[in-house]
C-alpha positions as CSV (number, residue, x, y, z in Angstrom):
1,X,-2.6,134.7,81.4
2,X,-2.0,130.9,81.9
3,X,-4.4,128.1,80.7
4,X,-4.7,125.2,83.2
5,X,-4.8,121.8,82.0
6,X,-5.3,118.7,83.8
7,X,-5.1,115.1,82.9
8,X,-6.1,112.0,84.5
9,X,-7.0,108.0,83.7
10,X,-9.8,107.7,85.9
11,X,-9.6,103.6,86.4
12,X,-13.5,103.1,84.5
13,X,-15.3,101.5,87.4
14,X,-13.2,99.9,89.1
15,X,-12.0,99.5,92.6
16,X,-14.3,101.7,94.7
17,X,-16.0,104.3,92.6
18,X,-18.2,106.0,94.6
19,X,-15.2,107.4,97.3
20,X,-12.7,107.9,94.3
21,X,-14.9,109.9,92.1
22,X,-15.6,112.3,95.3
23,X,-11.3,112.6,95.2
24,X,-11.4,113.3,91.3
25,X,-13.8,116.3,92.5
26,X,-11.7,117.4,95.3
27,X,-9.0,117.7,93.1
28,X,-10.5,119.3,90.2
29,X,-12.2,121.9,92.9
30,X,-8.4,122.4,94.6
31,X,-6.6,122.8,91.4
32,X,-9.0,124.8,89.5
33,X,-8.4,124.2,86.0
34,X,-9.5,125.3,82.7
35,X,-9.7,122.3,81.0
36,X,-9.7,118.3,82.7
37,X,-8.9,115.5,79.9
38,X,-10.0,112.3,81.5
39,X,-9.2,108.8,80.1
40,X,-11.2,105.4,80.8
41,X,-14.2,106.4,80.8
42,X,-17.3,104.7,80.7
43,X,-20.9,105.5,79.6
44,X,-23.7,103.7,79.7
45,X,-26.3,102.9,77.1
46,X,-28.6,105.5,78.5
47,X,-26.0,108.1,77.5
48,X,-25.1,108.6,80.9
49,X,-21.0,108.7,82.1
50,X,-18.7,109.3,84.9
51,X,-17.4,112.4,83.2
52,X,-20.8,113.5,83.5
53,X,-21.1,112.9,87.4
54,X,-17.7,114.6,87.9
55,X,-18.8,117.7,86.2
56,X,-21.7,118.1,87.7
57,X,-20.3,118.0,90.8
58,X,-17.5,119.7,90.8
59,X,-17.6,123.4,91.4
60,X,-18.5,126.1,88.3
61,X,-20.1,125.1,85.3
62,X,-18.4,122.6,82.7
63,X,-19.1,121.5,79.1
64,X,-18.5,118.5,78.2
65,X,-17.3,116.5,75.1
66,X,-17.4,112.3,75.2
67,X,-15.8,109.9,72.4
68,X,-16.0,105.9,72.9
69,X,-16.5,102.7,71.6
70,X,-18.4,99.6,72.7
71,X,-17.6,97.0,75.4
72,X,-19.4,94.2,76.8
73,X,-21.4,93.7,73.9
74,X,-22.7,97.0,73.9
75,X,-23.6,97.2,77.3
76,X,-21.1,100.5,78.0
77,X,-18.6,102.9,76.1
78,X,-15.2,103.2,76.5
79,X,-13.5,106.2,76.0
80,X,-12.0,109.5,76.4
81,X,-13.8,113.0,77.5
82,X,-12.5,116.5,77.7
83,X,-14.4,119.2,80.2
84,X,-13.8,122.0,79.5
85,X,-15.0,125.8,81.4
86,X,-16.2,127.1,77.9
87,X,-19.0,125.3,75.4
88,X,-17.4,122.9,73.1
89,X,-17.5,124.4,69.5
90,X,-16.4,121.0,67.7
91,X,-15.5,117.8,68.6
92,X,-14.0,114.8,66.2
93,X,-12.5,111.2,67.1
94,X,-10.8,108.7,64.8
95,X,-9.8,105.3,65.9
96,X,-6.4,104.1,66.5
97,X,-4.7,100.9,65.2
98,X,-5.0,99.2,68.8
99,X,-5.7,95.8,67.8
100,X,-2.6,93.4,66.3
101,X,-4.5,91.2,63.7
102,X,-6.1,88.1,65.5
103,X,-6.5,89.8,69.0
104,X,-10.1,90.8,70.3
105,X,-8.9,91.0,74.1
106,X,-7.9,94.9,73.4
107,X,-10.5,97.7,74.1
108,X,-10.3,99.8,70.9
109,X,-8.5,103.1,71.3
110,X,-9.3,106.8,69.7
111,X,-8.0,110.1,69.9
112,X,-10.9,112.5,70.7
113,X,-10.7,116.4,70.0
114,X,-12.3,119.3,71.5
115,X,-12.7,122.9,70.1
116,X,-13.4,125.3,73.2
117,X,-12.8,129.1,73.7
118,X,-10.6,128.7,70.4
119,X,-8.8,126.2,71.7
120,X,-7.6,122.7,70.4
121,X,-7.2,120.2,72.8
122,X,-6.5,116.4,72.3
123,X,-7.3,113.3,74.4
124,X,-6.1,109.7,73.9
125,X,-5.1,106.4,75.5
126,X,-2.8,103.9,73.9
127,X,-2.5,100.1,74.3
128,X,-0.9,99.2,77.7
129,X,1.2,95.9,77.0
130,X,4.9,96.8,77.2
131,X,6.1,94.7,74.5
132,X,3.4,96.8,72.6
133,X,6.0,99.5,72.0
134,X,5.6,99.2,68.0
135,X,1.2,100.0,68.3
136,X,1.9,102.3,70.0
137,X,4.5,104.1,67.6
138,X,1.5,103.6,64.9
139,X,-0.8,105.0,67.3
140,X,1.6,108.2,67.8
141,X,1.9,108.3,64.0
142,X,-2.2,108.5,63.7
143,X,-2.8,111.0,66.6
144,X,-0.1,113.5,64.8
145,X,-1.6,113.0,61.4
146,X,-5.3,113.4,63.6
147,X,-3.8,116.7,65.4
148,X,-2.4,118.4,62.1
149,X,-5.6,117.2,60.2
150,X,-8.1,119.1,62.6
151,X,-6.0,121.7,65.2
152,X,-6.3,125.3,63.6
153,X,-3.5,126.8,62.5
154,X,-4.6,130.3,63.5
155,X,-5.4,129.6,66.6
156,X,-4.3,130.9,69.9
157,X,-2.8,128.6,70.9
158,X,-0.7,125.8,69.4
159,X,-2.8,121.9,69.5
160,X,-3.0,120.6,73.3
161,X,-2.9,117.1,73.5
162,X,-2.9,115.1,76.7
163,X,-3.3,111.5,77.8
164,X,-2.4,107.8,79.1
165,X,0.5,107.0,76.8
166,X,1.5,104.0,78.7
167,X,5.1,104.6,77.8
168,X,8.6,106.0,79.2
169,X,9.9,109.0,78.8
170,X,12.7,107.4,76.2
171,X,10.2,105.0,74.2
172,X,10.3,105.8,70.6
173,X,6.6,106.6,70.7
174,X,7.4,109.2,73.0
175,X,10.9,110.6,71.7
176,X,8.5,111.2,68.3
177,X,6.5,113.2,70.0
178,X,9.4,115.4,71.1
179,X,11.0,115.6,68.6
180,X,13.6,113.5,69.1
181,X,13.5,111.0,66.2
182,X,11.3,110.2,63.4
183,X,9.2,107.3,62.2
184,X,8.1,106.2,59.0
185,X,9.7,109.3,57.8
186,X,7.7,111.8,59.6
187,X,8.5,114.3,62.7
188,X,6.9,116.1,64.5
189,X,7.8,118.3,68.2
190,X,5.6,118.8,70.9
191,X,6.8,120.3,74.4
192,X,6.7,117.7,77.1
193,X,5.2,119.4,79.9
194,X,6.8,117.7,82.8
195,X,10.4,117.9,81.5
196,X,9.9,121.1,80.1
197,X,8.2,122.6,83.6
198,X,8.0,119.8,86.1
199,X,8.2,119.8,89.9
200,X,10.6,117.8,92.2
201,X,11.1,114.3,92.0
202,X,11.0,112.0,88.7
203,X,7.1,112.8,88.1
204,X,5.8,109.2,88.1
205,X,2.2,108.9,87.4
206,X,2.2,105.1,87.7
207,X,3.6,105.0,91.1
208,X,3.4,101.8,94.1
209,X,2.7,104.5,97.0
210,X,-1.0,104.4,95.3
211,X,-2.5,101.7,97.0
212,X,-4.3,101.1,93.8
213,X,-1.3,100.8,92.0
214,X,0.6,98.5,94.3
215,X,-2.0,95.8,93.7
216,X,-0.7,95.0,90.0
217,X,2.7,95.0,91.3
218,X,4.5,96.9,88.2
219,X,7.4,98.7,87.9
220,X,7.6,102.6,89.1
221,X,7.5,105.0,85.7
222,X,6.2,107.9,83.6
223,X,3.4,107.0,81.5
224,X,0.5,110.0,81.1
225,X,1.4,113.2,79.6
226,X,0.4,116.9,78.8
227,X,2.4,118.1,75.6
228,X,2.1,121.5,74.0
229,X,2.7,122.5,70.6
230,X,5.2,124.9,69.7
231,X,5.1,127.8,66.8
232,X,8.7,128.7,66.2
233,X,7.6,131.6,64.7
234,X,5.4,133.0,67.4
235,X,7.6,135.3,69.5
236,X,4.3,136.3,71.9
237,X,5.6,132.9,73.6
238,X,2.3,131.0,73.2
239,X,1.6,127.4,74.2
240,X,4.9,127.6,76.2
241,X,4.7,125.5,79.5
242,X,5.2,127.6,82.5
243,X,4.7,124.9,85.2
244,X,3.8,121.2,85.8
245,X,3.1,118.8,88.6
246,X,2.1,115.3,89.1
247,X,-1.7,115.9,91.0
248,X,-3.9,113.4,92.5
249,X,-0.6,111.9,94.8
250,X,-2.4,111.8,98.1
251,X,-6.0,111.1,99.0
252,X,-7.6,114.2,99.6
253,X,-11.1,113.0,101.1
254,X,-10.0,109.4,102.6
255,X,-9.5,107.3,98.6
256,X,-7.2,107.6,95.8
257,X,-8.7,109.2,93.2
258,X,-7.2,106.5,90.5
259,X,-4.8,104.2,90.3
260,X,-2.9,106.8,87.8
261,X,-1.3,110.0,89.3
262,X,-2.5,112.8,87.2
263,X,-0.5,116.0,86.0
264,X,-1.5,119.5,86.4
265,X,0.3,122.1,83.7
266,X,-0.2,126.1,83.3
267,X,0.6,126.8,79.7
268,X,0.7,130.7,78.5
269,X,-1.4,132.1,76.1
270,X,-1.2,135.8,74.5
């Protein structure tokens, strides 16, 4: 038995919505999976948000969990949601420490989590800014602290936790979440889905063959991630990653879906 997980920064509103949110759909309906964590999202004061459109559209029935925070002067949220193919039995969200002490310019970010079918699933964004390297380490240090505080240790399944990290494979933030060196004293190990289970090629997700991409003219790289969390004393072989792949690489019904790739991991379960 294999859970499917997707993830994907759907790019808010920009560029043309309408066609890309048709490609999001198409994708979700090709890959069939379990449970779609979607980043920059936006609802609008009427409660309504593109998370919503997407699951309403997309083949099967979906439940749905939201987390955001106010732009524009209130005129729309900004956030994270997590569809899932089984009701949502609890949901929580805790800000991050996004915003470097006299900047307003930075969307505040949160780490949302969804209960569903016994599951514990995790959604976040961190800041973007490449010199923002040490936020982001804070923001890492938060999100464990968030997962440990809320994921149930009796669960199935070790916590799932999926999102836009906007960082390398060998950032600090990043290398903490594996495992591979500490900060502020702390350590933690989650299973990298992609190097753990990944597909050909160097599984860029922020990639200049997107035409959406291509516009800001950055640099090629790694930057959204599933990661699985590992009980070493579970020999059933729970919450290992099986497979992964970078999704939402070609146009599927004439328009990127994003200017992100997405990623697409199987991850077994007892």
């Amino acid at each position: 038995m294999m859970l499917r997980v997707m993830s994907l920064n759907i790019w808010n509103v920009m560029g043309d919505w309408r066609a890309r949110r048709k490609d999001i759909v198409a994708w979700i309906d090709h890959l069939e999976p379990h449970i779609v964590c979607l980043q920059e999202v936006i609802e609008s004061p009427d409660g309504k948000n593109q998370a919503d459109w997407i699951a309403e559209h997309a083949h099967g029935d979906w439940h749905r969990a939201f987390a955001g925070r106010d732009v524009m002067d209130g005129a729309a949220s900004f956030g994270n949601a997590t569809l899932s193919r089984w009701p949502i039995e609890a949901q929580h969200d805790r800000d991050l420490s996004s915003n470097p002490p006299g900047r307003i310019d930075e969307v505040q970010r949160i780490v949302l989590h969804a209960r569903t079918n016994g599951y514990d699933v995790f959604n976040t964004h961190l800041v973007w800014r490449y010199d923002e390297g040490h936020i982001r380490e804070r923001e890492v240090l938060e999100i464990d602290e968030f997962v440990d505080e809320h994921a149930d240790r009796s669960g199935s399944l070790p916590p799932i936790l999926c999102g836009d990290f906007n960082a390398e494979p060998d950032s600090t933030e990043i290398r903490f979440l594996t495992g591979s060196t500490s900060l502020d004293g702390r350590s933690t190990y989650y299973q990298d889905a992609w190097r753990v289970a990944g597909g050909r090629g160097e599984g860029y997700t922020w990639d200049n063959r997107n035409i959406n991409a291509a516009a800001e003219r950055e640099p090629d790289r790694r930057i959204d991630y599933i990661f699985s969390g590992w009980r070493k004393d579970d020999t059933r072989g729970s919450g290992r990653v099986a497979f992964c792949d970078v999704v939402c690489d070609r146009a599927l019904t004439g328009a990127f879906a994003s200017d992100h790739f997405g990623l697409f991991a199987e991850i077994e379960t007892p």
